[in-house]
N, CA, C and O atoms as a GROMACS GRO file, in nm:
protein
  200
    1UNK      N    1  -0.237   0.755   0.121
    1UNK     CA    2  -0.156   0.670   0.039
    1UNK      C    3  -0.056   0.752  -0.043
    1UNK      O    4   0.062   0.723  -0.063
    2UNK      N    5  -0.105   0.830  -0.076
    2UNK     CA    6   0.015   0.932  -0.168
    2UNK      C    7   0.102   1.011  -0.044
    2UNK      O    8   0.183   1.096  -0.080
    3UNK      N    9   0.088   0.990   0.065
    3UNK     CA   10   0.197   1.030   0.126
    3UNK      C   11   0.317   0.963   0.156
    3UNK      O   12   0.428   1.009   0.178
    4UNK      N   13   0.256   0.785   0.154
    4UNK     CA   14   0.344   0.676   0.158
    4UNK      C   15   0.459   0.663   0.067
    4UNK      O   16   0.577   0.628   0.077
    5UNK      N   17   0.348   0.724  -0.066
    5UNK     CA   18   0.466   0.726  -0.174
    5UNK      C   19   0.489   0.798  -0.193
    5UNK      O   20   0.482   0.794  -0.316
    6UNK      N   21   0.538   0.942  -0.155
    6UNK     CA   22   0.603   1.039  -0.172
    6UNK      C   23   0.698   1.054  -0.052
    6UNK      O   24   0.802   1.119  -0.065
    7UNK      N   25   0.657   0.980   0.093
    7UNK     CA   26   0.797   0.965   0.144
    7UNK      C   27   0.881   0.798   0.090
    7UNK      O   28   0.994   0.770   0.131
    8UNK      N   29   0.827   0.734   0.025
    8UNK     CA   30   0.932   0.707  -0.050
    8UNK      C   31   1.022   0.750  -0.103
    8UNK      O   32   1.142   0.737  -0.083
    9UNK      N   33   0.946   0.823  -0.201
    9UNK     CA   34   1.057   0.898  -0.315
    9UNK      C   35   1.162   0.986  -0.235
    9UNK      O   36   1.283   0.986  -0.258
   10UNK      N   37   1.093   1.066  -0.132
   10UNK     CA   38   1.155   1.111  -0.072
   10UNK      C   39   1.289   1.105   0.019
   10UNK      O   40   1.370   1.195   0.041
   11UNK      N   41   1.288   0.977   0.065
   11UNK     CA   42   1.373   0.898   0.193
   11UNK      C   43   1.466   0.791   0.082
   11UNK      O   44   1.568   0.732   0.118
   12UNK      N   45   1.410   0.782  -0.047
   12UNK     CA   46   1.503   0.726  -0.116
   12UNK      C   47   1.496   0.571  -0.052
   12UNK      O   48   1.604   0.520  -0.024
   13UNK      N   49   1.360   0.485  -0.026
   13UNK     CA   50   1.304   0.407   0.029
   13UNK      C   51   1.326   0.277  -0.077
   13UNK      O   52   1.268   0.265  -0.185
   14UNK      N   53   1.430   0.179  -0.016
   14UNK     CA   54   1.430   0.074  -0.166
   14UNK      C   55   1.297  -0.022  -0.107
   14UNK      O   56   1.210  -0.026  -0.194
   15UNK      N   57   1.260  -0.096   0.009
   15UNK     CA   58   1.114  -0.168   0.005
   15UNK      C   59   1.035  -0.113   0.083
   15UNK      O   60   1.070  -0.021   0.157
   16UNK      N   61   0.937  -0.153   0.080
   16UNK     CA   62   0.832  -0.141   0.237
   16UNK      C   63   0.785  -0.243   0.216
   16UNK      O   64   0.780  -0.331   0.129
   17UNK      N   65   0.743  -0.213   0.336
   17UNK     CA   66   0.683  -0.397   0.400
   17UNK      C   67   0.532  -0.320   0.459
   17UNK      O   68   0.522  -0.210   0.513
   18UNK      N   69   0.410  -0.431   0.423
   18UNK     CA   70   0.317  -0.382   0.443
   18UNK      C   71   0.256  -0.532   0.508
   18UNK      O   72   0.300  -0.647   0.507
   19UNK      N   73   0.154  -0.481   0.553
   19UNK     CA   74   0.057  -0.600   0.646
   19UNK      C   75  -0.061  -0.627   0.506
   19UNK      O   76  -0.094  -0.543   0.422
   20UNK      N   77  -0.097  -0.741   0.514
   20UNK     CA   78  -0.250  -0.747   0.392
   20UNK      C   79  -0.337  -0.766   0.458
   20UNK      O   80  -0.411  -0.833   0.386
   21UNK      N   81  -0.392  -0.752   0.567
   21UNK     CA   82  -0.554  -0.820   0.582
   21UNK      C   83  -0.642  -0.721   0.609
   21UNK      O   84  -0.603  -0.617   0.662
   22UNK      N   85  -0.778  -0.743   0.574
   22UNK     CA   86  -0.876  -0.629   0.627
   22UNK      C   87  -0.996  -0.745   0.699
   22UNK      O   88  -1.029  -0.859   0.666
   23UNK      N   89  -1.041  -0.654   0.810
   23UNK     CA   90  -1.182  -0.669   0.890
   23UNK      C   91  -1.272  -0.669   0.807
   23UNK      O   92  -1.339  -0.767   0.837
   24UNK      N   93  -1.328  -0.608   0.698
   24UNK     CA   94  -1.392  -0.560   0.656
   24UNK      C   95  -1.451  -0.585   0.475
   24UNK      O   96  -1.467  -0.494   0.394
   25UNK      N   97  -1.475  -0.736   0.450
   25UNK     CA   98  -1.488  -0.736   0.277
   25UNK      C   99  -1.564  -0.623   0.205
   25UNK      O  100  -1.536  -0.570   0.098
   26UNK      N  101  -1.695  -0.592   0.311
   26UNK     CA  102  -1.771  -0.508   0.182
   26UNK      C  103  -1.720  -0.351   0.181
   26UNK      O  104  -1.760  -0.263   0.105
   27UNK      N  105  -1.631  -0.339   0.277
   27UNK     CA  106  -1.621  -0.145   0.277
   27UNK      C  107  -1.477  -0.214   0.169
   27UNK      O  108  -1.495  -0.170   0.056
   28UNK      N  109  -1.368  -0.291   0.172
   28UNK     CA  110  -1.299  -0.265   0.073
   28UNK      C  111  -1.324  -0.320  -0.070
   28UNK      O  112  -1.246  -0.295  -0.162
   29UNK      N  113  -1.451  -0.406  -0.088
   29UNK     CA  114  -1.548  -0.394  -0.187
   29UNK      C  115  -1.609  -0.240  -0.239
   29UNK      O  116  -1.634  -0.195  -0.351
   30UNK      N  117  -1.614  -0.209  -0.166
   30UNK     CA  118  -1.699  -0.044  -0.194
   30UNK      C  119  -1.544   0.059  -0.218
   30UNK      O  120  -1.497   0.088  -0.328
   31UNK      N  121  -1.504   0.086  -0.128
   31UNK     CA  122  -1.406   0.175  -0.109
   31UNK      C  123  -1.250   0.120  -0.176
   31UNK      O  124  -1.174   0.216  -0.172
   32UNK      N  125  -1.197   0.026  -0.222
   32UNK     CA  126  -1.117  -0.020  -0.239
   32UNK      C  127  -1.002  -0.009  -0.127
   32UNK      O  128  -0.980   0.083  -0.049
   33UNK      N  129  -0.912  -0.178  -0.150
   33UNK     CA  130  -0.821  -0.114   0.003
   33UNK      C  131  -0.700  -0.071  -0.030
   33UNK      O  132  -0.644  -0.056  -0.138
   34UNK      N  133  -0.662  -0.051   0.109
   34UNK     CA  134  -0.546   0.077   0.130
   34UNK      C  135  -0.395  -0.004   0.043
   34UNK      O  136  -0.323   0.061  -0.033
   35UNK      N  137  -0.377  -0.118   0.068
   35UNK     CA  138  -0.275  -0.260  -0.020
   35UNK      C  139  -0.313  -0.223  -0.145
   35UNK      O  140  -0.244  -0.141  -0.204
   36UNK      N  141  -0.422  -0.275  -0.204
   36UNK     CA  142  -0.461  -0.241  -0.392
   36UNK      C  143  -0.415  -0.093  -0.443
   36UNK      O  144  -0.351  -0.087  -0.547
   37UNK      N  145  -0.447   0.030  -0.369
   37UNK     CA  146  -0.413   0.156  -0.398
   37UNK      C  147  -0.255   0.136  -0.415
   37UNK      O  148  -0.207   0.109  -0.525
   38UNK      N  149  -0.176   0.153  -0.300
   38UNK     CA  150  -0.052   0.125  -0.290
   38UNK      C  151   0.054   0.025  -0.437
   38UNK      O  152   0.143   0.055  -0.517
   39UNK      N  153  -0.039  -0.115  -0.396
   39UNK     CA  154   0.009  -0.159  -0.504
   39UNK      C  155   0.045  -0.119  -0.698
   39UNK      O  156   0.126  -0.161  -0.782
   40UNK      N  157  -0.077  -0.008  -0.698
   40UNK     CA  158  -0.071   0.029  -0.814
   40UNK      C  159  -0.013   0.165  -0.824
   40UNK      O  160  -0.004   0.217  -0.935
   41UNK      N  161   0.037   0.240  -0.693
   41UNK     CA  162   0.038   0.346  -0.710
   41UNK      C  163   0.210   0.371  -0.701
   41UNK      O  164   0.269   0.468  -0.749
   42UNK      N  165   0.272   0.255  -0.627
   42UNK     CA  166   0.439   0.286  -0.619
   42UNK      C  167   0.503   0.209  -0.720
   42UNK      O  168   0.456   0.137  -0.809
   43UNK      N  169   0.596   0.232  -0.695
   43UNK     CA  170   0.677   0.204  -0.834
   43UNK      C  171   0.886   0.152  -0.738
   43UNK      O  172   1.002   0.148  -0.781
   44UNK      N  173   0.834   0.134  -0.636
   44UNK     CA  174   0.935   0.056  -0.570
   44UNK      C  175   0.878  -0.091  -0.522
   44UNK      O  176   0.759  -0.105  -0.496
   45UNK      N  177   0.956  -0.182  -0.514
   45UNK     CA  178   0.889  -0.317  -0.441
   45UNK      C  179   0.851  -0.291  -0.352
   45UNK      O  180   0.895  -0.195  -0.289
   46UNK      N  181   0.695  -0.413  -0.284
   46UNK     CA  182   0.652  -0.408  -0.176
   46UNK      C  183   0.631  -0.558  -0.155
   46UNK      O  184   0.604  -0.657  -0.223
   47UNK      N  185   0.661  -0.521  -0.004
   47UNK     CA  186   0.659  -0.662   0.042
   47UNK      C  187   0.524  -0.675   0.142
   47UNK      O  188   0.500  -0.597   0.234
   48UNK      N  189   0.444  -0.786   0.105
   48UNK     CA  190   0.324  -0.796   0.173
   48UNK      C  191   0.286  -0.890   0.269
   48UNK      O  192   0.267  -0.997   0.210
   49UNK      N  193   0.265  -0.901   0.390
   49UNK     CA  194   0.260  -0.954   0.451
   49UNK      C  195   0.118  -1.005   0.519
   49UNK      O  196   0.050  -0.923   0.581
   50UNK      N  197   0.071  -1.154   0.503
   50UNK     CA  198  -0.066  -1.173   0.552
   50UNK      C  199  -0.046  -1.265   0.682
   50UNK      O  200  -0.144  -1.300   0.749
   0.00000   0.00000   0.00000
């Protein structure tokens, strides 16, 4: 995930577009998912897609 957002910053990235769904409630219960990280971690819009 911090590579996502560092080629942001990098590429000078105004959105991304991301997919939302997971297989899986209890591993992103446990592990948190890869969307929630993201969400809190960039600081450009994201567009989410379910």
């Amino acid at each position: 995930m911090e590579a996502l957002t560092a080629y942001q910053a990098q590429h000078d990235i105004d959105l991304t577009v991301m997919g939302a769904f997971s297989h899986n409630r209890l591993r992103d219960l446990l592990m948190g998912s890869i969307t929630a990280k993201m969400l809190l971690s960039t600081q450009q819009p994201l567009l989410l897609l379910r």
